[in-house]
N, CA, C and O atoms as CSV, one atom per row, in Angstrom:
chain,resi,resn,atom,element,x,y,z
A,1,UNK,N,N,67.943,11.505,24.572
A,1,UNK,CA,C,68.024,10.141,24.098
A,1,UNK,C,C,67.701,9.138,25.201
A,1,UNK,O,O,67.963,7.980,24.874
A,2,UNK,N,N,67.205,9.290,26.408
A,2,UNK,CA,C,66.874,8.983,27.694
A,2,UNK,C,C,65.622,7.717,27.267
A,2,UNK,O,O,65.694,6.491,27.348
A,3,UNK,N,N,64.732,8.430,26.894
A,3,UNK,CA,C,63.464,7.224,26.740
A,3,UNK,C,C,64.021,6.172,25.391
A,3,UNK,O,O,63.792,4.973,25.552
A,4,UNK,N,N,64.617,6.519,24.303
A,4,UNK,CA,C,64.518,5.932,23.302
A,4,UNK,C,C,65.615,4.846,23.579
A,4,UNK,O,O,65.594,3.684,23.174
A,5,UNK,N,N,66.482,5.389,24.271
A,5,UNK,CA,C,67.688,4.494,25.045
A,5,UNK,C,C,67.396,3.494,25.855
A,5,UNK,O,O,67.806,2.353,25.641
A,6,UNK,N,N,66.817,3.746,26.651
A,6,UNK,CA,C,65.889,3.046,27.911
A,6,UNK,C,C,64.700,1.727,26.968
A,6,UNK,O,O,64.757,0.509,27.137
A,7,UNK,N,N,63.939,2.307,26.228
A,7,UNK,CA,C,63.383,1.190,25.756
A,7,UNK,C,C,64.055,0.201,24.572
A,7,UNK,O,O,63.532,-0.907,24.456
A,8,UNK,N,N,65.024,0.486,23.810
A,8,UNK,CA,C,65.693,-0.188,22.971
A,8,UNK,C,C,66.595,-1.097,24.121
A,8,UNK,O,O,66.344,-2.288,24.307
A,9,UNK,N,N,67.359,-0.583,24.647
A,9,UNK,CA,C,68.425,-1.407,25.938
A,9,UNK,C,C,67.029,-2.690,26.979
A,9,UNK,O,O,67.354,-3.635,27.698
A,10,UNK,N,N,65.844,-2.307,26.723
A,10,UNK,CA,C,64.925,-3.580,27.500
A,10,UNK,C,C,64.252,-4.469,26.552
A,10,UNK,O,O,63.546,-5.446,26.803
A,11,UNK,N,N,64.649,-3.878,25.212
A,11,UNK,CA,C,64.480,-4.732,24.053
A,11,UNK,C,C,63.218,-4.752,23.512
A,11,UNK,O,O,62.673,-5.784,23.120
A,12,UNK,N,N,62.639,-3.454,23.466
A,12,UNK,CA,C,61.217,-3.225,22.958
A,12,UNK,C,C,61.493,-2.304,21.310
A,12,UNK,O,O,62.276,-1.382,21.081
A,13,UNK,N,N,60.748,-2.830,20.605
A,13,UNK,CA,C,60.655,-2.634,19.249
A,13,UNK,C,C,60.154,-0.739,18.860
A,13,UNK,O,O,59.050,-0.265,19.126
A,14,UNK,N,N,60.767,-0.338,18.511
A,14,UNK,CA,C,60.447,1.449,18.216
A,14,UNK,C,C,60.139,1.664,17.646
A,14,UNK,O,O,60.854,2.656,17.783
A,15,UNK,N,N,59.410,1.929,16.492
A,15,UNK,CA,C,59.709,2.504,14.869
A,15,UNK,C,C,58.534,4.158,14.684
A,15,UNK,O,O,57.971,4.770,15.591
A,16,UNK,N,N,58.525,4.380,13.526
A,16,UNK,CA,C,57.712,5.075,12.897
A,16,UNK,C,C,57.092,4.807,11.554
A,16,UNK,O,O,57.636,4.681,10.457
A,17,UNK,N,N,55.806,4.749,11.905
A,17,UNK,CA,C,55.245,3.847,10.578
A,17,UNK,C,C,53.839,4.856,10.468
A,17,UNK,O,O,53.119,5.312,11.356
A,18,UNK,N,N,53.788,4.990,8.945
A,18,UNK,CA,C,52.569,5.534,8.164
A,18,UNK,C,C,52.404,7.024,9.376
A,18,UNK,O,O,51.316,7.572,9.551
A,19,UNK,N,N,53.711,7.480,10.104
A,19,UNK,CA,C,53.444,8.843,10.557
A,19,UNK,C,C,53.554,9.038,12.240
A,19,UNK,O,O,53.930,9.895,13.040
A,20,UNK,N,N,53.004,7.745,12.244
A,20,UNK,CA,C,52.701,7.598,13.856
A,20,UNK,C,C,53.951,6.384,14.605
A,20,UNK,O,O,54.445,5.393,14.067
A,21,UNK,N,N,54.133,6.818,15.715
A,21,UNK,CA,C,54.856,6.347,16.678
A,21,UNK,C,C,54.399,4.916,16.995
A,21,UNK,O,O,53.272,4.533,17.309
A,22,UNK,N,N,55.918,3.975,16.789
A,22,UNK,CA,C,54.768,2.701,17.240
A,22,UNK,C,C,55.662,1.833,18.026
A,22,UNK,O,O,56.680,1.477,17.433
A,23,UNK,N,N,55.474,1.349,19.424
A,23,UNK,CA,C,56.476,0.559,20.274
A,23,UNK,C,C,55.703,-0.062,20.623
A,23,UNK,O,O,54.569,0.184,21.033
A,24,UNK,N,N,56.599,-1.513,20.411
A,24,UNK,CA,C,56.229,-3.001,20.557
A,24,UNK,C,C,56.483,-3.062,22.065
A,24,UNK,O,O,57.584,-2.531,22.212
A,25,UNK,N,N,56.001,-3.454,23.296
A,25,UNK,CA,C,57.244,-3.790,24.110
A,25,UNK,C,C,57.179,-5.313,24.606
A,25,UNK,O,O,56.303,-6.141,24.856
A,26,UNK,N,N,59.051,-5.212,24.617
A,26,UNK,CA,C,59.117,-7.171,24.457
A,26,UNK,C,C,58.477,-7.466,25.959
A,26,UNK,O,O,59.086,-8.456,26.365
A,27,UNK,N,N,57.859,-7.196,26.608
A,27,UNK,CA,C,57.208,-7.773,27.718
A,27,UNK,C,C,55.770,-8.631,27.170
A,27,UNK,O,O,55.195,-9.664,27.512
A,28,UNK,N,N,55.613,-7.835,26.386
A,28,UNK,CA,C,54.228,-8.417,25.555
A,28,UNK,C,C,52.699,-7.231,26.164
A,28,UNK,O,O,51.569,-7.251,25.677
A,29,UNK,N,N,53.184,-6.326,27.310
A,29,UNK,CA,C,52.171,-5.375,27.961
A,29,UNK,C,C,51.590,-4.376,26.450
A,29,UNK,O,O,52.250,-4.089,25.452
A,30,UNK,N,N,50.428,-4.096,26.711
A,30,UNK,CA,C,50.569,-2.314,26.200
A,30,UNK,C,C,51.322,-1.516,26.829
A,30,UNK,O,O,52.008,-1.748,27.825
A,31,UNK,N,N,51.170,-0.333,26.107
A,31,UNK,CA,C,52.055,0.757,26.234
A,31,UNK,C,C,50.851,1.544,26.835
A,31,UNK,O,O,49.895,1.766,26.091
A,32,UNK,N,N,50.818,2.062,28.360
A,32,UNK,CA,C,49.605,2.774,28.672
A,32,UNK,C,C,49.406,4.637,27.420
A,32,UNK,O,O,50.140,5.341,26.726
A,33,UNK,N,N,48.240,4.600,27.764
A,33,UNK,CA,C,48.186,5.633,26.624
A,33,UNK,C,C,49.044,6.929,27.314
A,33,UNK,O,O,50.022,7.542,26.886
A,34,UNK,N,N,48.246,7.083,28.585
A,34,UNK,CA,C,49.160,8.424,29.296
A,34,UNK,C,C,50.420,8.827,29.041
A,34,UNK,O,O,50.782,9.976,28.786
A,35,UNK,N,N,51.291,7.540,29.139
A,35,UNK,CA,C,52.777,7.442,28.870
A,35,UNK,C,C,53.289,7.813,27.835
A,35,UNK,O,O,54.313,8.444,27.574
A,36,UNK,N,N,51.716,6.939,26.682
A,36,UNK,CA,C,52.789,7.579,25.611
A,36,UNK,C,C,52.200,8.920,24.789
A,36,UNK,O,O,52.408,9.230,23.616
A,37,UNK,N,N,51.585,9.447,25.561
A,37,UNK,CA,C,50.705,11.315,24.905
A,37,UNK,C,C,52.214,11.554,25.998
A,37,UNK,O,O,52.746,12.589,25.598
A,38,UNK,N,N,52.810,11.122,26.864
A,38,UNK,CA,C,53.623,12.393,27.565
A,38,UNK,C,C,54.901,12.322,26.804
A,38,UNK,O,O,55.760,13.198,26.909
A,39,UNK,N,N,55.037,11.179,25.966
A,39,UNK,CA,C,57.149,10.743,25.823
A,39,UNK,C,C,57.019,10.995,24.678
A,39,UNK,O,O,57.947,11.677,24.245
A,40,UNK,N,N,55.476,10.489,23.224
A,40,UNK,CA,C,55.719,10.381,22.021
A,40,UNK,C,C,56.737,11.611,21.259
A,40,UNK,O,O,57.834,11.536,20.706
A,41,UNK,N,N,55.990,12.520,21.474
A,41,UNK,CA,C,57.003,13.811,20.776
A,41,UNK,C,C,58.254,13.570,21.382
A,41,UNK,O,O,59.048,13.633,20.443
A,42,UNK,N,N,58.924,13.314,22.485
A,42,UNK,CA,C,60.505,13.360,22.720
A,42,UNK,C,C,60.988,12.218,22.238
A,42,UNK,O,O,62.012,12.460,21.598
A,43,UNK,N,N,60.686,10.926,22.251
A,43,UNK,CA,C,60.917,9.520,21.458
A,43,UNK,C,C,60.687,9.930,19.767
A,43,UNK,O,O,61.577,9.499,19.034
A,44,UNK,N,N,59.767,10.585,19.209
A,44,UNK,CA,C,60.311,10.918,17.670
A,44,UNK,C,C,61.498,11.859,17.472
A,44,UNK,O,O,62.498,11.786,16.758
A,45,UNK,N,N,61.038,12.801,18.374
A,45,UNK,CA,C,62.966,13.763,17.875
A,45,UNK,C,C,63.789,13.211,18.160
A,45,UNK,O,O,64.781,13.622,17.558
A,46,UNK,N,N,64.115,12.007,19.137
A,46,UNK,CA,C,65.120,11.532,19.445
A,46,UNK,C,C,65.417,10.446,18.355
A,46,UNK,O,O,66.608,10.247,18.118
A,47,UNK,N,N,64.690,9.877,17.813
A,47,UNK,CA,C,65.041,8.991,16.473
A,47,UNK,C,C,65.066,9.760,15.188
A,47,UNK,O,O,65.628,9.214,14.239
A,48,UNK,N,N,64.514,11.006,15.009
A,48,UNK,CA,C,65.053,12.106,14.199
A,48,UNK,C,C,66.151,12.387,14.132
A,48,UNK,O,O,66.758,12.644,13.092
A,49,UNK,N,N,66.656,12.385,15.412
A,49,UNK,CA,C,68.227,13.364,15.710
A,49,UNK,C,C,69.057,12.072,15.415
A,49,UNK,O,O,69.918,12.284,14.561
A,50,UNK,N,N,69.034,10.871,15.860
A,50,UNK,CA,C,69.858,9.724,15.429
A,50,UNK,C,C,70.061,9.415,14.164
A,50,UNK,O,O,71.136,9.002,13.728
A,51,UNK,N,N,68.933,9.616,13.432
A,51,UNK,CA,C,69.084,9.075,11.578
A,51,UNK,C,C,69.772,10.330,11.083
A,51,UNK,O,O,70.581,10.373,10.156
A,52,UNK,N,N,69.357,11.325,11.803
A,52,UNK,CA,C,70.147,12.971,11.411
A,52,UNK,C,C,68.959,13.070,10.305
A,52,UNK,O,O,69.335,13.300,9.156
A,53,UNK,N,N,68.169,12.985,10.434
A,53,UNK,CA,C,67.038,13.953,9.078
A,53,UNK,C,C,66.693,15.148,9.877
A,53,UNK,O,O,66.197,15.153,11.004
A,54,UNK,N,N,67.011,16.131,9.164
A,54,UNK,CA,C,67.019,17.718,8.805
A,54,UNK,C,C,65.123,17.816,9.641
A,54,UNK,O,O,64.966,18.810,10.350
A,55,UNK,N,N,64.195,17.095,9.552
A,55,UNK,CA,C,62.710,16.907,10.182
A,55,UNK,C,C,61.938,16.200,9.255
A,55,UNK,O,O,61.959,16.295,8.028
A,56,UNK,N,N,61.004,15.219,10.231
A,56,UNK,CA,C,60.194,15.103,9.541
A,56,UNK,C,C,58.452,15.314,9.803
A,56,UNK,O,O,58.038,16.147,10.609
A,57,UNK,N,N,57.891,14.775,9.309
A,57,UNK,CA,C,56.760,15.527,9.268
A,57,UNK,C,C,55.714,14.628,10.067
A,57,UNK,O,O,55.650,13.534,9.506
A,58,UNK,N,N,54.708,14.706,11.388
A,58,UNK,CA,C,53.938,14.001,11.784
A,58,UNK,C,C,51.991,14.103,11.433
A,58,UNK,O,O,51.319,15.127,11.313
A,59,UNK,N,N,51.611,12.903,11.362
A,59,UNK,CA,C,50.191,13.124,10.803
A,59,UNK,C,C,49.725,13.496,12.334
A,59,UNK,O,O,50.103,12.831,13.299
A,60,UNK,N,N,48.666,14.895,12.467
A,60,UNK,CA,C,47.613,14.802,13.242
A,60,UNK,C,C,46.284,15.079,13.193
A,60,UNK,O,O,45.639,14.972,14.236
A,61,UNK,N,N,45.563,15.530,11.839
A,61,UNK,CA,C,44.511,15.289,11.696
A,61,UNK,C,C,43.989,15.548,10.361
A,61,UNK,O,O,44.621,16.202,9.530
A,62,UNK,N,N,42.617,14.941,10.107
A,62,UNK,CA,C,42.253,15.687,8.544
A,62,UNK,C,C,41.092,16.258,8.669
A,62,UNK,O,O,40.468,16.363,9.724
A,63,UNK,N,N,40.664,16.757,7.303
A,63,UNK,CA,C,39.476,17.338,7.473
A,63,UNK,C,C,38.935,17.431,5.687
A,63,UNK,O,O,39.617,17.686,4.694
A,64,UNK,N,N,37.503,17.122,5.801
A,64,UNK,CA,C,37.049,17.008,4.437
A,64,UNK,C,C,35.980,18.214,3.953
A,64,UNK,O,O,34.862,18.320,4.458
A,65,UNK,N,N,36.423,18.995,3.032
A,65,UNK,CA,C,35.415,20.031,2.530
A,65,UNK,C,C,34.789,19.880,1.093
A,65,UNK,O,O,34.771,18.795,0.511
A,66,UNK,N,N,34.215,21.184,0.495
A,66,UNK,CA,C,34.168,21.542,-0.496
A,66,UNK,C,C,35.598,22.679,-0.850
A,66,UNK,O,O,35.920,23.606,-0.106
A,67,UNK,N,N,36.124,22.407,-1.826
A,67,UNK,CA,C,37.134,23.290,-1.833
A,67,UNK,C,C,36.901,24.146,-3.734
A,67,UNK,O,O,36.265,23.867,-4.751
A,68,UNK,N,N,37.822,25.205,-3.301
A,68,UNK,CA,C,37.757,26.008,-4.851
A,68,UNK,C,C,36.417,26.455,-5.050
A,68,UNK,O,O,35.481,26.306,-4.265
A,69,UNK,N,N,36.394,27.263,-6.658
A,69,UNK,CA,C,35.580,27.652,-7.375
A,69,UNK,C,C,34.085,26.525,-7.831
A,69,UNK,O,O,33.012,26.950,-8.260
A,70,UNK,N,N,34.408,25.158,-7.600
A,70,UNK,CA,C,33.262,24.263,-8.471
A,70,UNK,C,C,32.850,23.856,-7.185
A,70,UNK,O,O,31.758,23.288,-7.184
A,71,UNK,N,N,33.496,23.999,-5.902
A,71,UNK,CA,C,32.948,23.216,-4.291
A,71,UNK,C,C,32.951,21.577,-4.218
A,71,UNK,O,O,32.452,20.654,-3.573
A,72,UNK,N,N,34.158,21.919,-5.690
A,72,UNK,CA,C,34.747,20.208,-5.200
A,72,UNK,C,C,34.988,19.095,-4.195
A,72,UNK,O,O,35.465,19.718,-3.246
A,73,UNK,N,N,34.949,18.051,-3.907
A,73,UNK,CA,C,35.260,17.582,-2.421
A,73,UNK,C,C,36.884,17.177,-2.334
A,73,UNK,O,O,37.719,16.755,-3.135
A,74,UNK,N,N,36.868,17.534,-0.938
A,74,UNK,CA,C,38.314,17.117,-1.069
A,74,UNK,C,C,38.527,16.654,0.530
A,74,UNK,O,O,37.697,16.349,1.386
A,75,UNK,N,N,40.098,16.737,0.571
A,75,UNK,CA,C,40.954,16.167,1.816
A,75,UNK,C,C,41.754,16.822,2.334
A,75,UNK,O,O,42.740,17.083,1.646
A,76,UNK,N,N,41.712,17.290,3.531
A,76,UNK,CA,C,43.012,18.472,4.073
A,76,UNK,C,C,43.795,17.342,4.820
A,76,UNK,O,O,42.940,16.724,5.456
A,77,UNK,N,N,44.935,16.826,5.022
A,77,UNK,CA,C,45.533,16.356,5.928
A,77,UNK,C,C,46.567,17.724,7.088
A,77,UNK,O,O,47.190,18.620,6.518
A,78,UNK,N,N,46.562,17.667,7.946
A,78,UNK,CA,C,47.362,18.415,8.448
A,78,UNK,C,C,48.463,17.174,9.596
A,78,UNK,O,O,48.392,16.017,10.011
A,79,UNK,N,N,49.606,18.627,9.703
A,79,UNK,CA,C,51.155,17.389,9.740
A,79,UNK,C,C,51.539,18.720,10.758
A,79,UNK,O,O,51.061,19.826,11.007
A,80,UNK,N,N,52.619,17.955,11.147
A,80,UNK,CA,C,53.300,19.175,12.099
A,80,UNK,C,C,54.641,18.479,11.934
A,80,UNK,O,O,54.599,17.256,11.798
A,81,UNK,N,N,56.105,19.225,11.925
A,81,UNK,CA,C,57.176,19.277,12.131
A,81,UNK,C,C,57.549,18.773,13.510
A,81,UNK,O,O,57.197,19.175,14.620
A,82,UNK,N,N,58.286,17.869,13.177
A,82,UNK,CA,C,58.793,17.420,14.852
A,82,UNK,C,C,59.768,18.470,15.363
A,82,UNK,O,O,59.922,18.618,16.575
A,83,UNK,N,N,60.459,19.234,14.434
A,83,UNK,CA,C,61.395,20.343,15.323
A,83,UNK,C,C,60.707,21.913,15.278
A,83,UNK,O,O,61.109,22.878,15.929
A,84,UNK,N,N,59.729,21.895,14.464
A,84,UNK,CA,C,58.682,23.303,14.326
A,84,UNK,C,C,57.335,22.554,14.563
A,84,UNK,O,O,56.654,22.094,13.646
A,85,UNK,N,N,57.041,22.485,15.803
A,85,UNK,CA,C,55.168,21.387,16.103
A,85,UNK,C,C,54.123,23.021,16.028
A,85,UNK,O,O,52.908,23.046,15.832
A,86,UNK,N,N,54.917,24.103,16.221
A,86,UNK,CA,C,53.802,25.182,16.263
A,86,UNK,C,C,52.972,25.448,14.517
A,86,UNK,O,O,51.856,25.815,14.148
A,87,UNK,N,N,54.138,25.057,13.889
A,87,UNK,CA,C,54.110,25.564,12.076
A,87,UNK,C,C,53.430,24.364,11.514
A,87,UNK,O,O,54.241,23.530,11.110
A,88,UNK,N,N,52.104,24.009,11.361
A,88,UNK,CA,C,51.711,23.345,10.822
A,88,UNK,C,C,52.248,23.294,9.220
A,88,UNK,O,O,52.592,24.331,8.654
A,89,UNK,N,N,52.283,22.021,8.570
A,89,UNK,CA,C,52.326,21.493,6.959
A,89,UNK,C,C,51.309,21.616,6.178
A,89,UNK,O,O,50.374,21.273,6.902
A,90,UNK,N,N,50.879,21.887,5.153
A,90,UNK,CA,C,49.474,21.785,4.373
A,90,UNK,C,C,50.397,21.268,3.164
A,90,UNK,O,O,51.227,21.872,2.485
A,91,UNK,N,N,49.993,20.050,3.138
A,91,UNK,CA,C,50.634,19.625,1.707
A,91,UNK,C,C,49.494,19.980,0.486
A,91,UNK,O,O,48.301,20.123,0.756
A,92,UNK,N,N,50.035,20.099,-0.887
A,92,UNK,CA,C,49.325,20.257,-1.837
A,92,UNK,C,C,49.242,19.652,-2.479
A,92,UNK,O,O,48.498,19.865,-3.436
């Protein structure tokens, strides 16, 4: 609870919106990217573990085919578990 603590106590805005990680910070700076590819995954479980949801699910990429018997077009989204990131989601 180290980072999520640390930036709420300097008064920067946290949330999770449409999947993705999103901090305001009240300085008015960006958030360098480095920083946040190294903290994002520990700053979502840590606001996971606070609301107490059982997991939820993060967007990281899609992909568009022909799918089935007719080579329909379609949409794969793929998601990963913030407490299982190895077990990808395939929603249906």
């Amino acid at each position: 609870m180290i980072a999520l603590q640390a930036l709420i106590k300097r008064g920067d805005k946290v949330s999770i919106e449409g999947g993705q990680l999103v901090i305001i910070p009240a300085s008015g700076q960006p958030v360098p990217d480095k920083w946040l590819a190294s903290n994002q995954a520990g700053i979502i479980r840590e606001i996971v573990t606070v609301l107490q949801v059982p997991d939820i699910y993060v967007y990281k990429y899609f992909s568009v085919g022909q799918y089935g018997p007719h080579s329909c077009e379609g949409l794969t989204l793929y998601l990963y578990g913030v407490f299982a990131p190895r077990e990808p989601f395939y929603p249906s």
